[in-house]
C-alpha positions as CSV (number, residue, x, y, z in Angstrom):
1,X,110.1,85.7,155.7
2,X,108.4,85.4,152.6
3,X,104.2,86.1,152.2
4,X,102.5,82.9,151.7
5,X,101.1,81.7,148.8
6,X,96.8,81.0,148.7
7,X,95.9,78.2,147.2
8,X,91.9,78.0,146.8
9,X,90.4,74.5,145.1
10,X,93.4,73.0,148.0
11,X,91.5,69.5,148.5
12,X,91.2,68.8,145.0
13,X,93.4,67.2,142.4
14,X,95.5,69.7,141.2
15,X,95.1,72.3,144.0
16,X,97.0,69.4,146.2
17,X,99.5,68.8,143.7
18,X,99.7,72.9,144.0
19,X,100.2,73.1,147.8
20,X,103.0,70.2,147.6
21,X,105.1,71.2,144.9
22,X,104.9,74.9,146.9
23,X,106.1,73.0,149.7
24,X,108.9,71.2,147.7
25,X,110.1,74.9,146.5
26,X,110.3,76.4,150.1
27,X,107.6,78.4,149.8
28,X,104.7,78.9,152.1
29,X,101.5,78.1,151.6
30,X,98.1,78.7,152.8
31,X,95.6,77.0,151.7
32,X,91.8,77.7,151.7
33,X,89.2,74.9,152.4
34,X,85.8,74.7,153.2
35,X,86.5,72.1,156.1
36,X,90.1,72.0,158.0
37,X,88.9,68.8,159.6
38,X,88.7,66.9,156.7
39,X,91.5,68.3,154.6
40,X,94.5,66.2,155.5
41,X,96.9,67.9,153.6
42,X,101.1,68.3,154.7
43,X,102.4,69.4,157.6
44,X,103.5,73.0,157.1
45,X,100.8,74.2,155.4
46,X,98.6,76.9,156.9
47,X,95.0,75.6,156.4
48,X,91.9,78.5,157.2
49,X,88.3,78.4,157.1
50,X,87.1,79.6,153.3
51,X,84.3,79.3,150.6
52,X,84.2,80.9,147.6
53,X,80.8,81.4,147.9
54,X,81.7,83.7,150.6
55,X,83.7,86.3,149.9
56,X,84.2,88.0,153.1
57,X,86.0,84.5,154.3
58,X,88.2,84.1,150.8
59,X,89.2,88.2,151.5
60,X,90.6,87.7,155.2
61,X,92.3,84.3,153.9
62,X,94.0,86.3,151.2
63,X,95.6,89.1,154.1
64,X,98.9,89.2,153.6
65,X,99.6,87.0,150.9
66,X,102.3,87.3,148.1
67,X,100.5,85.7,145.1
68,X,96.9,83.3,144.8
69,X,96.0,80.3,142.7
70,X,92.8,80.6,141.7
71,X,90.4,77.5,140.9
72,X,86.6,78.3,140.6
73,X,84.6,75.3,140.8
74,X,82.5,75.3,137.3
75,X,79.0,73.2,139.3
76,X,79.6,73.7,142.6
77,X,79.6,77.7,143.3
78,X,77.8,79.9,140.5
79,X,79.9,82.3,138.6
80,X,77.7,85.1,139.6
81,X,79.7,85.5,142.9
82,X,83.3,85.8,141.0
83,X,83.6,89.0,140.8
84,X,83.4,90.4,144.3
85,X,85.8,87.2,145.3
86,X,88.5,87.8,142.4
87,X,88.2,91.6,142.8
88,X,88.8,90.7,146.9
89,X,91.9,88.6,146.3
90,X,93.2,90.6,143.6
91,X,93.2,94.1,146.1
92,X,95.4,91.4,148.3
93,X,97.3,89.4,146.1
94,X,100.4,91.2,143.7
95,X,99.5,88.1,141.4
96,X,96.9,86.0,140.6
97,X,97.4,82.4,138.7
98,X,94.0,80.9,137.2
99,X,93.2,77.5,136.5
100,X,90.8,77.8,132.9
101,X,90.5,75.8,130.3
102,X,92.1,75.2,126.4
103,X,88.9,75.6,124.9
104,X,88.8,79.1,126.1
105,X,89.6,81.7,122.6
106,X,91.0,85.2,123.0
107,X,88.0,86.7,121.0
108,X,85.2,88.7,123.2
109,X,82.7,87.1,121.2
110,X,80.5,83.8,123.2
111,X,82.6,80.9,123.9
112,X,82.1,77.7,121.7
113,X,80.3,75.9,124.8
114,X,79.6,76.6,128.4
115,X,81.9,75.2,129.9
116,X,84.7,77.6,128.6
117,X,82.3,80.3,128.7
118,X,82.2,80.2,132.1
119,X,86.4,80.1,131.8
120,X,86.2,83.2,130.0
121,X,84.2,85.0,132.4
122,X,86.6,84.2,135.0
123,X,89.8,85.3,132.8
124,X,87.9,88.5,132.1
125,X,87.6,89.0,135.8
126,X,91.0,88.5,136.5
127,X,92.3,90.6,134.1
128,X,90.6,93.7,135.0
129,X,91.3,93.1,138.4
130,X,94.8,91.6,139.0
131,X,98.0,93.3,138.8
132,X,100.0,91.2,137.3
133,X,97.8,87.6,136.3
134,X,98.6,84.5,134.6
135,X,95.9,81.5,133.2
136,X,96.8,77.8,132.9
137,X,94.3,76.4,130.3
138,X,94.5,72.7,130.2
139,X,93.0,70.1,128.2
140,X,91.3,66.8,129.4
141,X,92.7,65.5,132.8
142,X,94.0,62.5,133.2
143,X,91.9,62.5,136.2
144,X,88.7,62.1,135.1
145,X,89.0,58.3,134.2
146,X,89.0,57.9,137.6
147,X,85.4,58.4,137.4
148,X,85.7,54.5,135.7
149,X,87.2,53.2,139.1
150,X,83.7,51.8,140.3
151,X,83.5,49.7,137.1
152,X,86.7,48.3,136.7
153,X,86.6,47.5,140.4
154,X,83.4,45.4,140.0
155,X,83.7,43.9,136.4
156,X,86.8,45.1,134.7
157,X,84.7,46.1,132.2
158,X,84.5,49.7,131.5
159,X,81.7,50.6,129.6
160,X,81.6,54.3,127.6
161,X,80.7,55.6,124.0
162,X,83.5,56.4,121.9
163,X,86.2,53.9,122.2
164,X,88.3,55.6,119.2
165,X,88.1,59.2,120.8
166,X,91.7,60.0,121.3
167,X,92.8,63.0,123.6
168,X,96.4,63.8,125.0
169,X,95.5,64.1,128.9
170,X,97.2,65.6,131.0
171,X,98.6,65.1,134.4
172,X,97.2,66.9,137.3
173,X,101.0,67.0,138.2
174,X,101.7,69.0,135.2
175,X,99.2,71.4,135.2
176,X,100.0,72.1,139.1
177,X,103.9,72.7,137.8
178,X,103.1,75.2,135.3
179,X,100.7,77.2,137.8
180,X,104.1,76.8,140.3
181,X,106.3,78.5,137.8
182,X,103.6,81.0,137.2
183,X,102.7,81.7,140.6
184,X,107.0,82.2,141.7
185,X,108.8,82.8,138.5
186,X,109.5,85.8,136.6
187,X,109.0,86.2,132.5
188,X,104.7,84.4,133.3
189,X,102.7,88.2,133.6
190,X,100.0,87.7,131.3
191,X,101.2,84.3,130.1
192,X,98.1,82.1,128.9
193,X,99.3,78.5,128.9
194,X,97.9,75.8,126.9
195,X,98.8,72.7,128.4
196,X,98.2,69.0,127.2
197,X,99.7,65.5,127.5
198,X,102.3,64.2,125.7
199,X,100.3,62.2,122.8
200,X,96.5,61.3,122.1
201,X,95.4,58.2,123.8
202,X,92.2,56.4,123.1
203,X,90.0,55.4,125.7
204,X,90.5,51.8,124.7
205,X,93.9,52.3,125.4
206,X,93.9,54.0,128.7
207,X,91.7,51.2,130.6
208,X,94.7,49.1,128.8
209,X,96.9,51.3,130.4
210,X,94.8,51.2,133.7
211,X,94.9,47.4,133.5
212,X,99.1,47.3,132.8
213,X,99.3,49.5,135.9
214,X,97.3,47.4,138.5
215,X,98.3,44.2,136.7
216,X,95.0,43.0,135.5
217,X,93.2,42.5,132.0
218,X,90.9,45.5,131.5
219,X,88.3,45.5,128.3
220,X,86.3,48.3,127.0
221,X,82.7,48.3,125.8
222,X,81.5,50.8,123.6
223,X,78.0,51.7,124.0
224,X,76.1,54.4,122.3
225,X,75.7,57.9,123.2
226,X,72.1,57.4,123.6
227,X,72.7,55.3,126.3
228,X,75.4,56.6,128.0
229,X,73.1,60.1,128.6
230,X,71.4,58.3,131.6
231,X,74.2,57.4,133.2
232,X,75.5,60.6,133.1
233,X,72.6,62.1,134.5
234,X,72.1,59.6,137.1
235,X,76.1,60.3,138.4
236,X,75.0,63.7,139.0
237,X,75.7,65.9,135.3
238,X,72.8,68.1,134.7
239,X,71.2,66.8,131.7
240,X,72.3,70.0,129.6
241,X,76.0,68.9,130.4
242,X,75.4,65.8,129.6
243,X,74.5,66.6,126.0
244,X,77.0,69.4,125.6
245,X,79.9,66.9,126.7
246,X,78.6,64.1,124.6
247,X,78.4,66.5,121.3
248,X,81.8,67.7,121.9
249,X,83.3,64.0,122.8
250,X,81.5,62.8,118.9
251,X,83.1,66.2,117.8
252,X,86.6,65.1,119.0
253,X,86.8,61.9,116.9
254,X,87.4,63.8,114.0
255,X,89.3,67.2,115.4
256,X,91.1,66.0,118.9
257,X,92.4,68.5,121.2
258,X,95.7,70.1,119.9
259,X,98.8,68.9,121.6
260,X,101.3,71.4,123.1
261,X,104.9,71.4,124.6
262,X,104.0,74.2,127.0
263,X,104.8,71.5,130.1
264,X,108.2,71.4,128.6
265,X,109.0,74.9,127.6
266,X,107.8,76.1,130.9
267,X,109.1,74.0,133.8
268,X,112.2,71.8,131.7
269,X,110.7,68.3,131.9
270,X,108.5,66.9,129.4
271,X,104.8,66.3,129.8
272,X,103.9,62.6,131.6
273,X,102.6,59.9,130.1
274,X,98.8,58.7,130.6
275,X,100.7,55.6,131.5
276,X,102.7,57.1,134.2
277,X,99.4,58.8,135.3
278,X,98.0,55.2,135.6
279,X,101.0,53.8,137.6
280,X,100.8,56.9,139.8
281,X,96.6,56.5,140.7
282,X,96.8,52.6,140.3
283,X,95.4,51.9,144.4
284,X,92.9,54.2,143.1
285,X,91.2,51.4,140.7
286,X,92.6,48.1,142.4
């Protein structure tokens, strides 16, 4: 019988998307959550008790496992508590597959913001721990316009700065496929894959591809950065996140996230659409 596989971050949108396609391959999984109760995830997946903030309950959930998927939460469990958690799993685990980010660099030197900083830190951890490792580094997620869901509900009016800023997002489906191949192929030690959508997409047009997929017209309403700041800070970004995010969103309109065929190359299908994304989440805004 084959070791299971550990799948931490298992409630969220690609760590589901993880545990399924695991599933779909024949392989076991185990996945660790802070709440069992409240999981719901498929049958046949072996669901424990786990926090990364609490290494001694990520180490016993990693007992006996083949290989983990690693995804550190960047706000919600500091980074100071990584190393004693990777170097757990890693003593466990033959091989270790990271979620990071593509604005992570090779070089030692400081990351370009915090947010890959704190990427960084994690790869370095990783590597000097694991013994064999691989990194998924994807661009934006499709995902994240869910966070317009409330709006369009309400008004169908969604209302952000930047209505130009193009970026090639990528499915949460995707991302969880390369990790899959990483995590139960051969030729991925020490891989670090890029991995971006298909083609850049303005925000304009993804509420007009939100509004094709639930079948209703959609408008977008640029406001200035200015104003969006409070909003972000009121929807819970610390206020330094909130201006890091908004200086690299105004740096994207003239340099946008480079595109990559890593989807492709690595598991045979191309890279969906932010279209198909929005046919796939539509409930999720109707």
């Amino acid at each position: 019988m084959t070791a299971p596989i550990l799948v931490t971050g298992a409630t969220g949108k690609v760590g589901r998307q993880v545990v399924s396609q695991l599933l779909d391959a024949g392989r076991p999984v185990r996945a660790a959550v802070r709440d069992p109760d409240r999981a719901a995830l498929p049958a046949g997946v072996q669901v424990v008790q786990a926090d990364l903030g609490n290494p001694d309950s990520i180490a016993a959930a990693a007992d006996g496992v083949e290989a983990a998927f690693l995804l550190w939460p960047y706000l919600s469990v500091p980074v100071d508590a990584a190393s004693t958690v990777v170097e757990a799993v890693a003593k466990r685990a033959q091989r270790l597959v990271a979620l990071s980010s593509m604005g992570v660099h090779d070089e030692r030197a400081k990351q370009a913001d915090d947010n890959s900083e704190f990427h960084a830190t994690i790869e370095r951890l990783v590597e000097r721990s694991a013994t064999e490792w691989a990194f998924v580094r994807p661009g934006g997620f499709a995902g994240n316009t869910l966070g317009w869901a409330e709006q369009i509900r309400a008004t169908g009016v969604v209302r952000q700065p930047f209505g130009e800023l193009a970026r090639p997002l990528i499915h949460e489906a995707d991302i969880a496929a390369v990790a899959v191949a990483a995590l139960t192929g051969d030729g991925h030690i020490g891989a670090k894959y890029a991995v971006s959508g298909p083609a850049l997409v303005t925000q304009r047009e993804q509420v007009a591809a939100i509004g094709a997929a639930i079948g209703r017209e959609l408008r977008f309403d640029e406001i200035p950065a200015e104003q969006a700041r409070p909003q972000l800070v009121e929807a819970g970004w610390p206020a330094a996140m909130a201006d890091e995010a908004l200086r690299v969103w105004s740096g994207m309109l003239a340099h946008p996230e480079p595109m990559t065929r890593t989807i492709e190359a690595v598991t045979g299908h191309p890279a969906r659409t932010f279209a198909q994304w929005a046919v796939d989440h539509a409930d999720d805004f109707r």
